[in-house]
C-alpha positions as CSV (number, residue, x, y, z in Angstrom):
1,X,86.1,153.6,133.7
2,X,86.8,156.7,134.7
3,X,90.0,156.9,132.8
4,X,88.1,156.8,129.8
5,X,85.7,159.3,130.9
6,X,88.6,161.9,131.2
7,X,90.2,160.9,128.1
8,X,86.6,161.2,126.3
9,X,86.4,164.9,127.7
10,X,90.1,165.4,126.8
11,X,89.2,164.8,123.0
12,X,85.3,166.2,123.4
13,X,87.7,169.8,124.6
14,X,90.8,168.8,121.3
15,X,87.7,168.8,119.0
16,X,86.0,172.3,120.6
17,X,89.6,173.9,120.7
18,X,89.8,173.4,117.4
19,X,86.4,174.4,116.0
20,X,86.7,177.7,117.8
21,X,90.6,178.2,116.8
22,X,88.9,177.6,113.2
23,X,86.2,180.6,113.4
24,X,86.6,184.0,111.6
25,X,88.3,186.4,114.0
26,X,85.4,188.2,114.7
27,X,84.4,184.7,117.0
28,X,83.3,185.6,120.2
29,X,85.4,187.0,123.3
30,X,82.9,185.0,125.3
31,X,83.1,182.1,123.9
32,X,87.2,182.0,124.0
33,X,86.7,182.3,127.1
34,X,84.3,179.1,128.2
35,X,87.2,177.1,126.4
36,X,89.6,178.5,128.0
37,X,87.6,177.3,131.6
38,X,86.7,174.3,130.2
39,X,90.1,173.4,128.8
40,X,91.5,174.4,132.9
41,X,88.9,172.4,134.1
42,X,89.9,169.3,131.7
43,X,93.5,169.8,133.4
44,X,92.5,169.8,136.7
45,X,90.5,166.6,136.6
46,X,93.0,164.8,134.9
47,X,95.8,166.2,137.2
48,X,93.6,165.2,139.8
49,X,93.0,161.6,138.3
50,X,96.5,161.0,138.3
51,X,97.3,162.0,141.7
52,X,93.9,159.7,142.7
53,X,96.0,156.6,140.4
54,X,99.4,157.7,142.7
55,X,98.1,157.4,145.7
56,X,96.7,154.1,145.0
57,X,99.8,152.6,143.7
58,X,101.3,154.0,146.7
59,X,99.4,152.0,148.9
């Protein structure tokens, strides 16, 4: 389940990358910005999903 939840929020993030890549250039700085910390964020979890499925195999 929760796999799926990060690979919904992986495409939710794909989808606002692109919207905002798609704006005029006068789109705002701010706004570049919140994707930019939501597309770390996105990374993090799913690096931290994958060390979670790691250590679970490990075991």
């Amino acid at each position: 389940m929760r796999k799926e939840q990060i690979g919904e929020l992986r495409q939710l993030v794909q989808v606002l990358g692109r919207t905002i890549q798609s704006q005029s250039v006068s789109s705002n700085n701010e706004t570049k910005a919140l994707f930019e910390v939501v597309t770390d964020y996105t990374y993090a979890l799913d690096t931290l999903d994958n060390y979670d499925y790691y250590l679970k195999i490990m075991r």
